[in-house]
C-alpha positions in Angstrom: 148.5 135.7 97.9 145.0 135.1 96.9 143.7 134.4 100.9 145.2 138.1 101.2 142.9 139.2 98.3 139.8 137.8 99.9 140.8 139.3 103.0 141.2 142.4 101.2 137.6 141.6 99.4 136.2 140.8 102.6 136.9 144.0 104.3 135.9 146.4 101.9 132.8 145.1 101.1 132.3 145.1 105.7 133.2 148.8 104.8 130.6 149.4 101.9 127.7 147.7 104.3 128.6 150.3 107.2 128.9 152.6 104.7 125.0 151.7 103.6 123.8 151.3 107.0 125.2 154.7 108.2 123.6 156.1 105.2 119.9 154.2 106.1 120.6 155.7 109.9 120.9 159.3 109.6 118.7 159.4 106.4 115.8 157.6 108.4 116.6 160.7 111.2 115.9 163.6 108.2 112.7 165.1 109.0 110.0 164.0 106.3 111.9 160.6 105.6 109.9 157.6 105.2 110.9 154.4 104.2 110.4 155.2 101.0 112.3 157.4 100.4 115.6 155.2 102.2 114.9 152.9 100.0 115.2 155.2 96.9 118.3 156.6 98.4 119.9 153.2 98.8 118.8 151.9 95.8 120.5 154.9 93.8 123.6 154.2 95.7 123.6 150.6 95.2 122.5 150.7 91.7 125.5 153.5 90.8 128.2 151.7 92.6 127.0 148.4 90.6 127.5 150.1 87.5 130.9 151.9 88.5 132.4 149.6 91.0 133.4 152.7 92.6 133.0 152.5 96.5 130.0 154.6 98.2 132.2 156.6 100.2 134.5 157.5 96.7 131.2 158.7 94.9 129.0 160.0 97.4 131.7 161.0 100.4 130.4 161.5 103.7 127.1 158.7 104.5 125.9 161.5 107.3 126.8 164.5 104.4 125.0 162.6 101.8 122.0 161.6 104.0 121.4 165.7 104.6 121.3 166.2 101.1 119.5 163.0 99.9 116.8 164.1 102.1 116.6 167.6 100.8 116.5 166.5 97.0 113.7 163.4 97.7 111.6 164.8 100.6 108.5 167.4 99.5 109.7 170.9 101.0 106.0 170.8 102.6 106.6 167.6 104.4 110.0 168.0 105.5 108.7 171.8 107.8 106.2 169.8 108.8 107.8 167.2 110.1 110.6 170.1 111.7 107.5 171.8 113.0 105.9 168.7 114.9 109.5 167.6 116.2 109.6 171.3 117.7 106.7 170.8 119.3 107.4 167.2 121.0 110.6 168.4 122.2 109.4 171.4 123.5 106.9 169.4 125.6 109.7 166.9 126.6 111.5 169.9 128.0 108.1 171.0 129.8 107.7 167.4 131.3 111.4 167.4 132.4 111.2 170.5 134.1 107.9 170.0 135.9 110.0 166.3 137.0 112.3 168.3 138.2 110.3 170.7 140.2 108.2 167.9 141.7 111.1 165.9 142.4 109.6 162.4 140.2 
């Protein structure tokens, strides 16, 4: 009985590091995060789930949910729009570049 308690050990704590990593993923991809601020978002989860030895997913829910509103409650307002506004612009001159690929046939 206890190999099946390390096997049971063993796979939640695989599911609290994709948990972590999903969380470092889509927070990095928040406009305005640095990694500064994934490692303030990580520590708080890691540091609260230490304390509770509640699961990530139990306290926080969602890693792609909580990485939206991590980002909005430790990213400056200011910095986050301009970070939106700069990604507008680099995507609309992707698009421009595609299209004139397409026209010239490159």
């Amino acid at each position: 009985m206890a190999k099946k308690d390390k096997t049971s050990d063993a796979a939640l704590e695989k599911d609290r590091e994709r948990w972590m990593a999903r969380l470092q993923v889509r927070l990095a991809m928040q406009p305005g995060v640095d990694r500064a601020v994934v490692l303030q978002a990580v520590k708080e989860v890691t540091a609260h789930c230490a304390e509770t030895g509640e699961h990530p997913r139990t306290a926080f829910g969602d890693p792609d949910d909580y990485a939206v509103r991590a980002a909005a409650r430790l990213v400056p307002a200011d910095r986050a729009a301009r970070a939106r506004r700069k990604n507008a612009a680099v995507n609309a001159l992707d698009s421009a570049v595609k299209k004139a690929r397409d026209v010239s046939g490159l």
